[in-house]
SEDRENVEX-117774 format. One record per atom (N, C-alpha, C): residue in one letter; atom name; x, y, z; residue number from 1. Coordinates in steps of 0.02 Angstrom, whole numbers. Example, Ala and Ser with C-alpha at 12.3 -4.5 7.8 and 13.67 -1.06 7.14 Angstrom:
2
mike/rotor/c1/c2/c3/lumdren
A/N/660/-284/390/1
A/CA/615/-225/390/1
A/C/660/-165/390/1
S/N/642/-112/354/2
S/CA/684/-53/357/2
S/C/645/2/394/2
This chain:
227
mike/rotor/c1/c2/c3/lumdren
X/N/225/-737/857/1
X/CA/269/-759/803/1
X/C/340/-734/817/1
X/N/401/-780/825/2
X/CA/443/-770/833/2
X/C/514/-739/783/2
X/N/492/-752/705/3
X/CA/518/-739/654/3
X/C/451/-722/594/3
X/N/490/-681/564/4
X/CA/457/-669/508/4
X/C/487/-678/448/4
X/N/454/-698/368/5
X/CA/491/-706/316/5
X/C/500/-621/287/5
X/N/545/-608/268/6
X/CA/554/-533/228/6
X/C/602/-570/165/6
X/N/590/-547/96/7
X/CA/615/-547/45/7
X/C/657/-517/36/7
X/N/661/-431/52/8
X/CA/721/-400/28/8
X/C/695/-323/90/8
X/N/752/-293/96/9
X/CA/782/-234/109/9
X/C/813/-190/102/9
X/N/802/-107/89/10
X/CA/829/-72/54/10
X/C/823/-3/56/10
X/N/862/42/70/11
X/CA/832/115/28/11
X/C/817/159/-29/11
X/N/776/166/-42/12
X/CA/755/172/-89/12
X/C/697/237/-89/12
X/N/682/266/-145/13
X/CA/637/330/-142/13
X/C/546/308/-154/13
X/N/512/326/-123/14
X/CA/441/309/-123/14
X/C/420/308/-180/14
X/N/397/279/-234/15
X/CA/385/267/-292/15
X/C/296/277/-321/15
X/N/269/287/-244/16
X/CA/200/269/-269/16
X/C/164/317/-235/16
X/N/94/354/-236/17
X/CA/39/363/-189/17
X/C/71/447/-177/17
X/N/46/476/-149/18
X/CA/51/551/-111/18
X/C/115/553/-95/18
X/N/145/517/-78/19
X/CA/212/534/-37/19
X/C/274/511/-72/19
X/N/265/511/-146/20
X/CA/296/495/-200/20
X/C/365/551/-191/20
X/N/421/501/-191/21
X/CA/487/559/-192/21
X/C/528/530/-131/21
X/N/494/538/-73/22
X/CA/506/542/-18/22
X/C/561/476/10/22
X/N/626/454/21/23
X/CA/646/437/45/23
X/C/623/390/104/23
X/N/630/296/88/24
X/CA/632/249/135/24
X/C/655/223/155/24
X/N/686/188/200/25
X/CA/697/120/228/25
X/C/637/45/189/25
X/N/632/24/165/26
X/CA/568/-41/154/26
X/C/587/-100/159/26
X/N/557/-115/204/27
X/CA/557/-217/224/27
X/C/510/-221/183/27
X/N/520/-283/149/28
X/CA/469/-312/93/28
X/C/449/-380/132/28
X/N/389/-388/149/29
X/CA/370/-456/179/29
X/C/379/-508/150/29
X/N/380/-571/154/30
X/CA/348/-599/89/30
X/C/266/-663/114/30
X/N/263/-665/48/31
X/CA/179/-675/57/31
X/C/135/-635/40/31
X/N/69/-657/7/32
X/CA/7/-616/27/32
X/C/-59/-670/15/32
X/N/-87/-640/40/33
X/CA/-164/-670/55/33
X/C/-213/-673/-29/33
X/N/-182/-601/-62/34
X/CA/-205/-603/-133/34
X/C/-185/-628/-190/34
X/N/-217/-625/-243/35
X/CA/-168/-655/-316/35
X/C/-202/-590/-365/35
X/N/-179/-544/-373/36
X/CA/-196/-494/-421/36
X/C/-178/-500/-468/36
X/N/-199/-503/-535/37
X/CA/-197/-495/-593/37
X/C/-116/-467/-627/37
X/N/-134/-379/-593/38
X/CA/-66/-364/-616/38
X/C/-19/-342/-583/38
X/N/-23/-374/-519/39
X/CA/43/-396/-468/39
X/C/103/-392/-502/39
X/N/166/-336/-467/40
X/CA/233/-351/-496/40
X/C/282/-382/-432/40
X/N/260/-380/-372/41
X/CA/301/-406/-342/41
X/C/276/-466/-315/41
X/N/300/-516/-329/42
X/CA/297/-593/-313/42
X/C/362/-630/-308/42
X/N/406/-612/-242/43
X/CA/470/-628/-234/43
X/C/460/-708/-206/43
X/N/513/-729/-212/44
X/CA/517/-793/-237/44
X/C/545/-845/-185/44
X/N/601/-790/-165/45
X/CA/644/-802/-100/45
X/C/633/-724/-47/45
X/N/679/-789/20/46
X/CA/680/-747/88/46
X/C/711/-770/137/46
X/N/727/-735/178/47
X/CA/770/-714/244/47
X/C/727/-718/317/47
X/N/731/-770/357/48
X/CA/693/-762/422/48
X/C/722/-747/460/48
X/N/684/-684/510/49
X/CA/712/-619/546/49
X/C/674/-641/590/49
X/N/703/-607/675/50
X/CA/675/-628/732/50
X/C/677/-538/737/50
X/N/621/-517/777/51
X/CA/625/-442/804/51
X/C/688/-421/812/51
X/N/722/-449/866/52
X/CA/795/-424/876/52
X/C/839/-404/812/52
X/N/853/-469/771/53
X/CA/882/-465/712/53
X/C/877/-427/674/53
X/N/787/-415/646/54
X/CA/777/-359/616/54
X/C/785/-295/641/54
X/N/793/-267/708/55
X/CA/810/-211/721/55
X/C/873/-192/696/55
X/N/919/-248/743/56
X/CA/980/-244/709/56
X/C/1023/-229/656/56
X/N/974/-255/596/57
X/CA/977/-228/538/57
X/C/965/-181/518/57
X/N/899/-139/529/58
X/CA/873/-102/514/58
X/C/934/-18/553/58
X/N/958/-25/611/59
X/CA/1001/2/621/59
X/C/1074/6/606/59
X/N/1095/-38/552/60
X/CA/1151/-36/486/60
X/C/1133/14/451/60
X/N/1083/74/431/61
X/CA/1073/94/387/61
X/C/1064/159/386/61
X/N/1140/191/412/62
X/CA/1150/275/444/62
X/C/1107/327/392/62
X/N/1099/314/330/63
X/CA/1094/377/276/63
X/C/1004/380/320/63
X/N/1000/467/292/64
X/CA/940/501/313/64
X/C/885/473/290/64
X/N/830/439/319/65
X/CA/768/414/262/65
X/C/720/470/315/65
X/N/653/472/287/66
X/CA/602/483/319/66
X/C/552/433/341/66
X/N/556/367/313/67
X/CA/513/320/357/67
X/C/525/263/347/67
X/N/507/209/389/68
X/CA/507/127/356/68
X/C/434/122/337/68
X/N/457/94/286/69
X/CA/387/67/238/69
X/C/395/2/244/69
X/N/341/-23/282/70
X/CA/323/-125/274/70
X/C/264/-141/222/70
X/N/280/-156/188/71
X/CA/270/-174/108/71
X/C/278/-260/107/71
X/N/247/-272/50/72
X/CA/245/-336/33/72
X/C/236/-352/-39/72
X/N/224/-418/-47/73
X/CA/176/-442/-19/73
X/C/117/-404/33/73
X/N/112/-453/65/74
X/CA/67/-428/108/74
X/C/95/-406/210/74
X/N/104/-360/223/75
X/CA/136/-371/292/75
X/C/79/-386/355/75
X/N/10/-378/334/76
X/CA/-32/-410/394/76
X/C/-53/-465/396/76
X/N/-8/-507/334/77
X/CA/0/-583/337/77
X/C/52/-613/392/77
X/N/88/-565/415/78
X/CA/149/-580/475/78
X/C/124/-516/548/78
X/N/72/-512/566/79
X/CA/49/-483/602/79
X/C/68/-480/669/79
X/N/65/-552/695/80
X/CA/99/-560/746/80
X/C/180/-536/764/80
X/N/228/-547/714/81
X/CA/288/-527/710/81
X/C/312/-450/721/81
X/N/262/-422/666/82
X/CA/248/-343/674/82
X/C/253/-309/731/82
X/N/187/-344/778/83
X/CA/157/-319/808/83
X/C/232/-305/882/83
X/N/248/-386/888/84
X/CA/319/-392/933/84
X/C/352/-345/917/84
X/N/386/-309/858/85
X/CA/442/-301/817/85
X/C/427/-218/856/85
X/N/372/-199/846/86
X/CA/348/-121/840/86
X/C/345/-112/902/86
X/N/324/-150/936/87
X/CA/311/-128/1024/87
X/C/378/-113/1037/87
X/N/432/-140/1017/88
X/CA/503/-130/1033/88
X/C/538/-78/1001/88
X/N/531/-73/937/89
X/CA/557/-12/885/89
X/C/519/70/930/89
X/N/468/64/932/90
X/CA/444/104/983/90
X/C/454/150/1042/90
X/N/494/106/1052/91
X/CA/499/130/1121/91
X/C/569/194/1133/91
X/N/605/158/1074/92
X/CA/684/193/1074/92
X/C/687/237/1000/92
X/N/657/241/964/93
X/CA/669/256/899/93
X/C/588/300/860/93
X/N/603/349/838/94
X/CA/569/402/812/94
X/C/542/383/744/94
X/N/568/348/700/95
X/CA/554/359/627/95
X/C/482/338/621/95
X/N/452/377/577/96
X/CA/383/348/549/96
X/C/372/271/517/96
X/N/326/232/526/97
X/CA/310/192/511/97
X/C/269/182/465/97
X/N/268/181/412/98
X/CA/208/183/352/98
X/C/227/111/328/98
X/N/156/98/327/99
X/CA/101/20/307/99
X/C/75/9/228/99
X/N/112/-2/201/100
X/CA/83/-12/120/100
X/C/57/-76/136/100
X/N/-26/-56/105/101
X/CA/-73/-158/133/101
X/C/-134/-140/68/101
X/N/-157/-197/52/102
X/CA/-184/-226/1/102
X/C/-265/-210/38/102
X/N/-288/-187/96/103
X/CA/-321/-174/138/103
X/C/-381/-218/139/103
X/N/-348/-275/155/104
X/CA/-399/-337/134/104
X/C/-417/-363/226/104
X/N/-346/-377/242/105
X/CA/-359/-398/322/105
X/C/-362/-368/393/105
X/N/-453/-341/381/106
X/CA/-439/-286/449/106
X/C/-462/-309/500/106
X/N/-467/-368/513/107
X/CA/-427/-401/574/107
X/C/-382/-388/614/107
X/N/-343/-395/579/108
X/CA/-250/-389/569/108
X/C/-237/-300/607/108
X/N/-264/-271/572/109
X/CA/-240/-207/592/109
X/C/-252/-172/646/109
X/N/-297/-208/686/110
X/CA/-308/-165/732/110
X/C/-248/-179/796/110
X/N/-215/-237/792/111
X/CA/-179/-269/810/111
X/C/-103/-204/818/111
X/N/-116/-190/769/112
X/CA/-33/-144/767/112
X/C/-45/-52/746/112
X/N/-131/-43/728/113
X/CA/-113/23/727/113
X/C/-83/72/763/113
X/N/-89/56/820/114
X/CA/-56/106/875/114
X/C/14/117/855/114
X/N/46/82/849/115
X/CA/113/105/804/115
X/C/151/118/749/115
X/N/58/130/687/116
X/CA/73/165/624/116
X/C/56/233/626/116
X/N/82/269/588/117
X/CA/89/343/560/117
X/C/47/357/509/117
X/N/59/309/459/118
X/CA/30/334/393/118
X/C/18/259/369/118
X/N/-48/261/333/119
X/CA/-71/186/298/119
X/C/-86/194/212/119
X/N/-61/182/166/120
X/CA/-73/169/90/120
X/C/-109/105/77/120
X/N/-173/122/82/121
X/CA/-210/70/59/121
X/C/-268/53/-23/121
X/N/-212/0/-26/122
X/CA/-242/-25/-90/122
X/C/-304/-24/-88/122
X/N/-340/-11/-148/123
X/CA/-423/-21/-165/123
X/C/-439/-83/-202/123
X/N/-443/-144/-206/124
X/CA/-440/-183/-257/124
X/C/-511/-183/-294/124
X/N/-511/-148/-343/125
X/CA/-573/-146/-392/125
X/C/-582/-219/-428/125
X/N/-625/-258/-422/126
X/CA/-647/-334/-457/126
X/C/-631/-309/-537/126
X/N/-649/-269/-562/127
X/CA/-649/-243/-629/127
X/C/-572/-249/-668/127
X/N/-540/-234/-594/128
X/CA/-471/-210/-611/128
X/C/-408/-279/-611/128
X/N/-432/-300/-530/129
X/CA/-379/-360/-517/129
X/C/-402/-434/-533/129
X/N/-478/-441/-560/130
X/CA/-499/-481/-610/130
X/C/-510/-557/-556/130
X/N/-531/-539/-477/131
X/CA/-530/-578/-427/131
X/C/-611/-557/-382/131
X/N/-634/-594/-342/132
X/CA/-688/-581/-315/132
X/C/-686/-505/-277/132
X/N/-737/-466/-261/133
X/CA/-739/-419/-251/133
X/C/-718/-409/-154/133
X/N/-700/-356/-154/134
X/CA/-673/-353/-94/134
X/C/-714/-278/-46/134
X/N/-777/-266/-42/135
X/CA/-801/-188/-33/135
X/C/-806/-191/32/135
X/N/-832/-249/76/136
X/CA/-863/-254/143/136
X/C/-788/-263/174/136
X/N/-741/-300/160/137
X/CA/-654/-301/196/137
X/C/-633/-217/175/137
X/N/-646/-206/115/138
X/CA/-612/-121/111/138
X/C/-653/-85/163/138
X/N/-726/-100/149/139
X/CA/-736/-25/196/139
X/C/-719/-32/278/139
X/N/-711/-93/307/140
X/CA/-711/-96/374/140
X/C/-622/-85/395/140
X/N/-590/-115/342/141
X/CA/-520/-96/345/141
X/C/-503/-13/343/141
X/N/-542/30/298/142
X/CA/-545/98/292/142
X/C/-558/153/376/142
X/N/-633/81/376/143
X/CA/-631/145/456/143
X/C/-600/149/513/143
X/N/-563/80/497/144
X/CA/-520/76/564/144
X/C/-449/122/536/144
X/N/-416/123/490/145
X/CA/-355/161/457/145
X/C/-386/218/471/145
X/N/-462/261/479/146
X/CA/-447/322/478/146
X/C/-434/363/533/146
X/N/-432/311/588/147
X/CA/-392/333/639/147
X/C/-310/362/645/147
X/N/-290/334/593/148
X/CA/-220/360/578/148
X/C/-231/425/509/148
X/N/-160/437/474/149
X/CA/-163/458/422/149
X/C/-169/425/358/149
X/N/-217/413/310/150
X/CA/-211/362/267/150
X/C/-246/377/206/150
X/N/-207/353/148/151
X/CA/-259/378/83/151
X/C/-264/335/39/151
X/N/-306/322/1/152
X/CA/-316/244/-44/152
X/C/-294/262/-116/152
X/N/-256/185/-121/153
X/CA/-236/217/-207/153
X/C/-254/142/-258/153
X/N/-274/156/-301/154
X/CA/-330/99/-336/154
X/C/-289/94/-408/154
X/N/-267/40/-425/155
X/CA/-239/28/-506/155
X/C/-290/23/-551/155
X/N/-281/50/-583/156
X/CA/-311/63/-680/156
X/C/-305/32/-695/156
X/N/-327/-22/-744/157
X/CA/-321/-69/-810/157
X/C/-359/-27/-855/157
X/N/-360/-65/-915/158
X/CA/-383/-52/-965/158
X/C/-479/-94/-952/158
X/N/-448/-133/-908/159
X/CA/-532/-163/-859/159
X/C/-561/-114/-842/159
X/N/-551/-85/-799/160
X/CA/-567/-57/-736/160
X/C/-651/-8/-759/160
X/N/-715/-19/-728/161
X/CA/-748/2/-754/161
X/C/-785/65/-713/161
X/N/-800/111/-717/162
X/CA/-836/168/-707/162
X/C/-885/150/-655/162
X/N/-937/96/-638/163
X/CA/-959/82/-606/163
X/C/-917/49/-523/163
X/N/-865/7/-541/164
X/CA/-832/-20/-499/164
X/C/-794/53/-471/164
X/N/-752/133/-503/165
X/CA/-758/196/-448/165
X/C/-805/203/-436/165
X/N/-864/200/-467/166
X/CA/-919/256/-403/166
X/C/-924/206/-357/166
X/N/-946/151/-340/167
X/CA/-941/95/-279/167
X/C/-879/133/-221/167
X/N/-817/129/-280/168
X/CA/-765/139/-232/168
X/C/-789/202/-197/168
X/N/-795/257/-210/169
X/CA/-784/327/-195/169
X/C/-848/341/-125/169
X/N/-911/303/-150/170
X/CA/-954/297/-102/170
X/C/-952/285/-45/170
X/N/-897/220/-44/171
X/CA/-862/188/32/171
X/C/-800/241/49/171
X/N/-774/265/10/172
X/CA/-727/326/54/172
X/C/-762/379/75/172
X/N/-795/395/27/173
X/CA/-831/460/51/173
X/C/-861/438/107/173
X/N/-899/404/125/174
X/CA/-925/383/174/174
X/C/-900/373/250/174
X/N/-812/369/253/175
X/CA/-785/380/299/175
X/C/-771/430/279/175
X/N/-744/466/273/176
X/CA/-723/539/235/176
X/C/-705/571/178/176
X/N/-749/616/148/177
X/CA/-723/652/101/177
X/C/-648/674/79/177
X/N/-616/679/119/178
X/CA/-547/721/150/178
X/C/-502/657/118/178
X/N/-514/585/130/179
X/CA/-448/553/115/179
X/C/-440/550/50/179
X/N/-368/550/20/180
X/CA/-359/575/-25/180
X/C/-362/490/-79/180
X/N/-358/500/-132/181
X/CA/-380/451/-163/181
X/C/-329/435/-252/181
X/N/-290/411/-248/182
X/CA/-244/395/-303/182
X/C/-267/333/-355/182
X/N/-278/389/-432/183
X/CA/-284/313/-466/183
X/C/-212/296/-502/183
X/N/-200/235/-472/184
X/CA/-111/242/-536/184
X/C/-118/176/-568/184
X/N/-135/222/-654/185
X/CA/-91/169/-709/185
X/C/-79/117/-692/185
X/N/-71/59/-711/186
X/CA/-50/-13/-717/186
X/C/10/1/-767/186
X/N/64/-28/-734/187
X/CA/114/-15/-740/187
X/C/131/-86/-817/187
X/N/120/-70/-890/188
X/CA/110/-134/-928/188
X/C/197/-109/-971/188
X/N/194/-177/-1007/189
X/CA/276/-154/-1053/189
X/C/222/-133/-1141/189
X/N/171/-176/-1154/190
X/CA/135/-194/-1200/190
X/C/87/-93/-1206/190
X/N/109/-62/-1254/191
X/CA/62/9/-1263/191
X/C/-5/3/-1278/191
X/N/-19/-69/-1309/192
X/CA/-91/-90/-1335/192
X/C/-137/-100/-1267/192
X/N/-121/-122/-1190/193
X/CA/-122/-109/-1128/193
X/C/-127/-47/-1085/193
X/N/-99/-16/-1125/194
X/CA/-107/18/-1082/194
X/C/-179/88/-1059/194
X/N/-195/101/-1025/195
X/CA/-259/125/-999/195
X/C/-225/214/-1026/195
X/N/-263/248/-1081/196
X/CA/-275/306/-1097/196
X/C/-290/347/-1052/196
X/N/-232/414/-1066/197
X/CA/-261/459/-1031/197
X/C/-324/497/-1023/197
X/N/-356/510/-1097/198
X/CA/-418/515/-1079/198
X/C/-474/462/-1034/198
X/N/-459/404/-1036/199
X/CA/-476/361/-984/199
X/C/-487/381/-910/199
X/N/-404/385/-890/200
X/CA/-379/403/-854/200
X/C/-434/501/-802/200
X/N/-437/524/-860/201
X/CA/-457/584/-848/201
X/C/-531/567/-811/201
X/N/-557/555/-872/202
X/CA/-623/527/-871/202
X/C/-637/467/-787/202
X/N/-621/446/-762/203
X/CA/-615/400/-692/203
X/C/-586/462/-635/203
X/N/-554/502/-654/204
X/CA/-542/549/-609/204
X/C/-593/591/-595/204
X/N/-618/606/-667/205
X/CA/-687/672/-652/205
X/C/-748/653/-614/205
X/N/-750/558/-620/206
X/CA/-808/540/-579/206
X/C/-795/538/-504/206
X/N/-727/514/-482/207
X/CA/-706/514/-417/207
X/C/-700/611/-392/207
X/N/-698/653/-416/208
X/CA/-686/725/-393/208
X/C/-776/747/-401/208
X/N/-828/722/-421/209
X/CA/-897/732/-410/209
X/C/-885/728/-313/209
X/N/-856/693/-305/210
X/CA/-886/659/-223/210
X/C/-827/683/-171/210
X/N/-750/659/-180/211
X/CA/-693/660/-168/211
X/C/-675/734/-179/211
X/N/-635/777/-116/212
X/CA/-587/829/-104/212
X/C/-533/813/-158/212
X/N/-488/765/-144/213
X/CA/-422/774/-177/213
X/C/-410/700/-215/213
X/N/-418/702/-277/214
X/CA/-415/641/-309/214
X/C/-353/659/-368/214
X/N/-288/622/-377/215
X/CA/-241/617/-416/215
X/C/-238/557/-475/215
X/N/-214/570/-513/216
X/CA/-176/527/-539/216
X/C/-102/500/-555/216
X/N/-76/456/-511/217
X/CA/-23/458/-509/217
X/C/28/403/-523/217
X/N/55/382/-580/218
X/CA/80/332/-610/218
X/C/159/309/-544/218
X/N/186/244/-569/219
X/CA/229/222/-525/219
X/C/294/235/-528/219
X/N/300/287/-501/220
X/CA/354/347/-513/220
X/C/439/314/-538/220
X/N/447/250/-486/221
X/CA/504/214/-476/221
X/C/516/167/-539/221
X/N/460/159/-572/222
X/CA/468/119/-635/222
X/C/486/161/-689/222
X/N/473/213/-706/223
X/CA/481/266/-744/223
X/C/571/293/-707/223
X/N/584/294/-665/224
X/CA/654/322/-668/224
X/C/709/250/-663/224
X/N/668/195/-641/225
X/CA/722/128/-649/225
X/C/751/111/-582/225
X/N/709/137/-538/226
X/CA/734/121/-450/226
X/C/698/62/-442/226
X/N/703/49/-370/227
X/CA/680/2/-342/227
X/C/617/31/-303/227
């Protein structure tokens, strides 16, 4: 693939998952393979970038980050592009590469792990994103990510049922205890929506029966008004 579509570009502070705080670079793909329920990014428009171009760009952008985040949509919907883009970024350039993916297409990934760092992979609970279940694509997507560094972080609804974590926690634990495991809030405007902290508590205590390090961690960037 000679171009890829990207929606937007930016720096901006990590908003989500373990590494919340932390200073990015993020190409936002556009596209994805899913339709989630309570999806907030569904950009509309976009910009087609050839490897070169996007380097190019990506080297406009002197201030200090600690990593590029390829985010989407979905970015192992443009796999091929990636894959070009990274063999080249690679070769001359240090920064970490972290993979925010919906961890649906692990196909796709084996294609470009060699030149990720760190992987944030979505859990999509049926309970939660209100779409066919996804356990046999998560777990095979999981064992190939745990070759890198990577930890799964799963959205809350007011759906989301007790049965659909222990499923989840079974298939992590199962590659490892150790990866760490984020449930974050659904990010709603409506308070009648929104998923209780005792809820909240309660879905944590069942995931820490099985799971080392299980958080709860709401979407940090929506709460301070970033991007």
């Amino acid at each position: 693939m000679k171009e890829a579509k990207i929606s937007e570009m930016f720096l901006s502070l990590q908003g989500e998952g373990i590494y919340m705080g932390i200073p990015q670079l993020f190409i936002r793909f556009y596209g994805c393979d899913l339709s989630c329920d309570f999806c907030d990014t569904k950009p509309t428009s976009y910009k087609t970038f050839t490897p070169d171009s996007l380097m190019s760009k990506i080297l406009e952008y002197k201030e200090t980050y600690h990593s590029i985040s390829l985010t989407g949509g979905e970015p192992l919907c443009q796999v091929a592009f990636i894959k070009t883009f990274l063999e080249e970024y690679k070769k001359y350039h240090k920064k970490m590469i972290y993979l925010e993916t919906n961890g649906s297409l692990y196909k796709a990934l084996p294609k470009i792990i060699e030149y990720v760092d760190i992987i944030a992979m979505d859990f999509k609970l049926p309970s939660s994103t209100l779409e066919l279940p996804l356990w046999k694509e998560h777990e095979r997507f999981l064992r190939i990510s745990s070759r890198k560094e990577v930890f799964v972080k799963s959205i809350i609804t007011q759906n989301t049922t007790s049965e659909d974590i222990i499923r989840m926690i079974k298939i992590v634990g199962s590659v490892s205890d150790e990866i760490p495991i984020v449930l974050q809030p659904a990010t709603v405007s409506d308070n009648n929506k929104k998923v209780t902290r005792n809820r909240l508590s309660e879905l944590r205590d069942i995931a820490k029966k099985t799971m080392r390090r299980v958080e709860i961690i709401p979407q940090i960037h929506k709460e301070m008004g970033i991007r």
